[in-house]
C-alpha positions as CSV (number, residue, x, y, z in Angstrom):
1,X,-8.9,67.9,11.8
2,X,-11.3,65.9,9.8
3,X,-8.3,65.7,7.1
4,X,-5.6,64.5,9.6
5,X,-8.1,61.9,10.5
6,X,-8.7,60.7,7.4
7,X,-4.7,60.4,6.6
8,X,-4.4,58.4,10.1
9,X,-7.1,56.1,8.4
10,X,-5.5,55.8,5.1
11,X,-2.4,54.4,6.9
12,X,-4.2,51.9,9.0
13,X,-6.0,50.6,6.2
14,X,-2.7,50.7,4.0
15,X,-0.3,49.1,6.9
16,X,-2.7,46.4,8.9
17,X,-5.5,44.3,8.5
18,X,-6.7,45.9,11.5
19,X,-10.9,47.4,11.5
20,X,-10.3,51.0,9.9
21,X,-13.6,52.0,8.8
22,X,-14.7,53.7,5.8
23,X,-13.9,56.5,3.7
24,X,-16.3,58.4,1.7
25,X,-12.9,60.2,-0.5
26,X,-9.6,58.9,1.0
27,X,-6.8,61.2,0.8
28,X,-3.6,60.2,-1.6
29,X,-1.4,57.6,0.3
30,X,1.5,60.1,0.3
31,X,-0.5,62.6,2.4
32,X,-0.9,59.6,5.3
33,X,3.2,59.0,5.5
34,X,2.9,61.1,8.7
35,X,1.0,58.1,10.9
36,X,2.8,55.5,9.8
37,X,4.7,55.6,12.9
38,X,1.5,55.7,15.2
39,X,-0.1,52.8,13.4
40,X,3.6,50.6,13.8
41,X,3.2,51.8,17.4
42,X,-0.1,50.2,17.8
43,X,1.0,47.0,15.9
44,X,3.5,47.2,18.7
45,X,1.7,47.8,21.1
46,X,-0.9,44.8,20.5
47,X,2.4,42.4,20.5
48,X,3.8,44.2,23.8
49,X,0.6,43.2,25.3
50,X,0.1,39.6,24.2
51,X,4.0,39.2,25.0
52,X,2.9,40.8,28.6
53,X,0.2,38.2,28.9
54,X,2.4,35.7,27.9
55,X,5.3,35.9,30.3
56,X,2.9,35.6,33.5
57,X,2.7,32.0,32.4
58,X,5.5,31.3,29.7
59,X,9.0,31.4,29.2
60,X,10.7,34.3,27.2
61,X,11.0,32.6,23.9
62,X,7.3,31.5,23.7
63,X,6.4,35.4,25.2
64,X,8.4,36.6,21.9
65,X,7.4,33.9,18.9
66,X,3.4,34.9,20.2
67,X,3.7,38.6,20.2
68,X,5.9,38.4,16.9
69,X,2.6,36.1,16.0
70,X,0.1,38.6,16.8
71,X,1.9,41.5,14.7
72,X,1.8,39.6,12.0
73,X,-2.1,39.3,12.5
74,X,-2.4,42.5,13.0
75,X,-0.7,43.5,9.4
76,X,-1.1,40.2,7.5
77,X,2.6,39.5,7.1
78,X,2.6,42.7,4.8
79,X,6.5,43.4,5.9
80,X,7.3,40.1,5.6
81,X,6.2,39.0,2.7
82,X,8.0,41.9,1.5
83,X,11.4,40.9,2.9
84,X,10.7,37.4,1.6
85,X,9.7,38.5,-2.2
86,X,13.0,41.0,-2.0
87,X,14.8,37.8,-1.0
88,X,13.9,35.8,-4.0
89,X,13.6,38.4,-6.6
90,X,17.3,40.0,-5.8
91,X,18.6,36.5,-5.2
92,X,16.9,34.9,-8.0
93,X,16.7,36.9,-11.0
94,X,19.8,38.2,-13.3
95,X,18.1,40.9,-15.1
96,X,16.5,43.9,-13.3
97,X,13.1,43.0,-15.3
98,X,13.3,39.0,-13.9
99,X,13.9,40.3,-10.5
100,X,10.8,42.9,-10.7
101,X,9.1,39.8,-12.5
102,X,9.7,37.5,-9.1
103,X,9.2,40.3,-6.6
104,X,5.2,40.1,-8.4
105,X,4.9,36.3,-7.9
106,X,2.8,35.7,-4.6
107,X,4.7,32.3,-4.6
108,X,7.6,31.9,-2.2
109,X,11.2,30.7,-3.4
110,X,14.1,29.4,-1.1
111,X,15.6,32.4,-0.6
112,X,12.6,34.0,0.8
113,X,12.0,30.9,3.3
114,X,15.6,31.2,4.2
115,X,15.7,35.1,4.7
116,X,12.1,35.1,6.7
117,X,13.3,32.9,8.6
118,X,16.4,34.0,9.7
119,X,14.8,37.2,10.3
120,X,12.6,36.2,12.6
121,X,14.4,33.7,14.5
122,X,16.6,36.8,15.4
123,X,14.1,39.2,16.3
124,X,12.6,36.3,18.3
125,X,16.2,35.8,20.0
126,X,16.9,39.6,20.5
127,X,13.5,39.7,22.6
128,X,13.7,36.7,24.8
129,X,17.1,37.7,25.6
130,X,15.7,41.0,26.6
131,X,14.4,42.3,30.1
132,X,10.6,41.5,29.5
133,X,9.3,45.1,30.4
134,X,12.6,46.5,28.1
135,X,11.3,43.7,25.0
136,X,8.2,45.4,25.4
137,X,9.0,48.8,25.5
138,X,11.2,47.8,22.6
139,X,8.1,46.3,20.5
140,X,6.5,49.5,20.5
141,X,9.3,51.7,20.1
142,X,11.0,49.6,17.1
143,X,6.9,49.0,15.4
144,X,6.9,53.0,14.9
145,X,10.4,53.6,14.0
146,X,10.8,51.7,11.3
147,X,8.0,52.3,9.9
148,X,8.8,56.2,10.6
149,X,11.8,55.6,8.0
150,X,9.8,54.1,5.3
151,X,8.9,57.9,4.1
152,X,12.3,59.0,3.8
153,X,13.0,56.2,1.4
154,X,9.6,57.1,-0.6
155,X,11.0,60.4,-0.7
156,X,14.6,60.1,-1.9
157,X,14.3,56.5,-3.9
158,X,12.1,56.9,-7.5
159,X,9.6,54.1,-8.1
160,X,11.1,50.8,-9.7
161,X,8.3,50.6,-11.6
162,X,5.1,52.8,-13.3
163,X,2.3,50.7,-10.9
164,X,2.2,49.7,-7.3
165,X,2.4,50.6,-3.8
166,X,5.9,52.7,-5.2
167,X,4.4,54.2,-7.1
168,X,0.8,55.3,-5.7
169,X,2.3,56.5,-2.6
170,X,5.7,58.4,-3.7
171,X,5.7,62.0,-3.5
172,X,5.7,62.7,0.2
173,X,5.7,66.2,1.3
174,X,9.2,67.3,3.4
175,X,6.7,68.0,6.6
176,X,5.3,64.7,6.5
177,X,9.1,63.0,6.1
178,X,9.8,65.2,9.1
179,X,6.5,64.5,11.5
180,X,7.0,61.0,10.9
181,X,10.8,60.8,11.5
182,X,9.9,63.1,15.0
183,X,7.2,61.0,15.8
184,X,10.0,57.6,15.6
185,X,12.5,59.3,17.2
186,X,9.8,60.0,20.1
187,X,9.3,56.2,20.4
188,X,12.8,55.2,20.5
189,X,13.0,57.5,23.6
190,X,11.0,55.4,25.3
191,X,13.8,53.2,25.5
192,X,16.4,56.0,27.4
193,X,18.3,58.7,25.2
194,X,21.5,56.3,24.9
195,X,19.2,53.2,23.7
196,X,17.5,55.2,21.4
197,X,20.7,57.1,19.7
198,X,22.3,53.6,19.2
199,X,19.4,51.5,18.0
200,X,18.0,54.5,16.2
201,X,21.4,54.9,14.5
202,X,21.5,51.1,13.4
203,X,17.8,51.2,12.2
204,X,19.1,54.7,10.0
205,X,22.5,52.5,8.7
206,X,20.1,49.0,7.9
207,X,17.3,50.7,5.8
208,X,20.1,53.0,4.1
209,X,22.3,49.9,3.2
210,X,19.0,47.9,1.8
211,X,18.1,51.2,-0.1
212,X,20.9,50.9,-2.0
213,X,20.8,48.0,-2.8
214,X,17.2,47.9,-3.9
215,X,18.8,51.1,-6.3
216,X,21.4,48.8,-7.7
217,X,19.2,45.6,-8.2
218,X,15.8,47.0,-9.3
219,X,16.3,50.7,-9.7
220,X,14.5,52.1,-6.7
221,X,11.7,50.8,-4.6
222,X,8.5,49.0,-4.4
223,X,6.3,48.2,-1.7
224,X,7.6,45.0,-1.5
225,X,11.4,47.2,-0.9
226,X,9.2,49.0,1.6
227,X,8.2,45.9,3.5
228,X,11.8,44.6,3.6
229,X,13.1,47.6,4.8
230,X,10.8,47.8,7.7
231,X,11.9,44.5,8.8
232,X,15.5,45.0,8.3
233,X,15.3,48.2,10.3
234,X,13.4,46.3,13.1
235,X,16.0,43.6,13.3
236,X,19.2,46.2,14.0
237,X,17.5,48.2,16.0
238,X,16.6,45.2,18.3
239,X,20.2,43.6,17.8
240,X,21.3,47.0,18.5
241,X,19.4,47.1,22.1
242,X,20.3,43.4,22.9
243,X,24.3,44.5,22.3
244,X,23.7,47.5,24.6
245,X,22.5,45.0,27.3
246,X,24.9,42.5,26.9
């Protein structure tokens, strides 16, 4: 028990900025792939409730940019500042060692503005457009599975390069892969059995389509890959939803 705790910490240390504690001898990153679901759910879960708080007194779009807002607090823009490196760094650079070069630079290019910012102007859209209680639901349920298929790509993608968050955390076990995949697929039900197969299917189809092309542009994954793929997946699984209640 004291074990599985101490993996559960590792990934809320790893994934948010949230108070985690301190560990004496923290367990290899790879061991903690298992939670990262349950610590996406609690970053959704923080949003759901400031976008609950929200709506008694806002409109749907404000209810959506704030609880966007606070999961970005809640993980410092790790994901996103993932998406937007990726952006600039396959976008910008013509040899794979420029575009691992960029992907490094803490610096933020056009293509990275443009790509967060599309990104987020459709999440944003695909929850006010949502039945508050199902945008809710939906922030929980989309914060653990796309994080739940971050694992699977840690698994089958070999690290871009010989340092980083790639690199420290590859090597997951198959039971870990599997308990976090279970543990997604639990949170998508949340959202009905039809919901969940079709947004769970367009989360699956996004982060396999980003995977490879991560493979053909750098070679494999980083952290940064990881990030970016975690937002991509969130974005079809919401657009996914929204097209199921339109």
């Amino acid at each position: 028990m004291r074990q599985i705790l101490a993996q559960a910490q590792v990934a809320l240390m790893l994934l948010t900025r949230l108070p985690a504690g301190r560990l004496e001898t923290a367990p290899p990153m790879a061991r903690s792939v298992w939670a990262w679901p349950l610590v996406g759910a609690l970053v959704g879960g923080i949003a759901a409730l400031v976008y609950g708080a929200a709506s008694l007194v806002l409109p749907p779009v404000a209810c959506a940019l704030l609880a966007m807002a606070a999961a970005v607090l809640a993980t410092g823009g790790l994901h996103e500042d993932g998406l937007a490196d990726c952006a600039d760094g396959f976008g910008g650079g013509t040899t794979r060692a420029r575009k691992l070069e960029i992907l490094r630079d803490s610096r933020i290019g056009s293509y990275g503005v443009l790509a967060l910012g599309l990104v987020l102007a459709l999440r944003a859209t695909a929850l006010a457009h949502l039945p508050p209680a199902q945008a809710m639901t939906a922030l929980v349920a989309m914060g653990a599975a796309s994080r739940a298929l971050l694992p699977l790509w840690l698994r089958l993608l070999p690290p871009a390069r010989a340092d980083g968050l790639g690199r420290a955390a590859m090597g997951p076990t198959r039971g870990g892969v599997l308990v976090a995949g279970l543990l997604g697929l639990a949170a998508l039900l949340l959202l009905g059995p039809v919901a969940a197969l079709v947004s769970g299917a367009a989360m699956l189809a996004a982060s396999a389509a980003f995977a490879g092309l991560a493979l053909r542009q750098i070679g494999g994954q980083t952290g940064d890959v990881l990030g970016a793929q975690q937002q991509v997946a969130d974005l079809a699984g919401l657009l996914a939803l929204l097209a199921l209640a339109g």
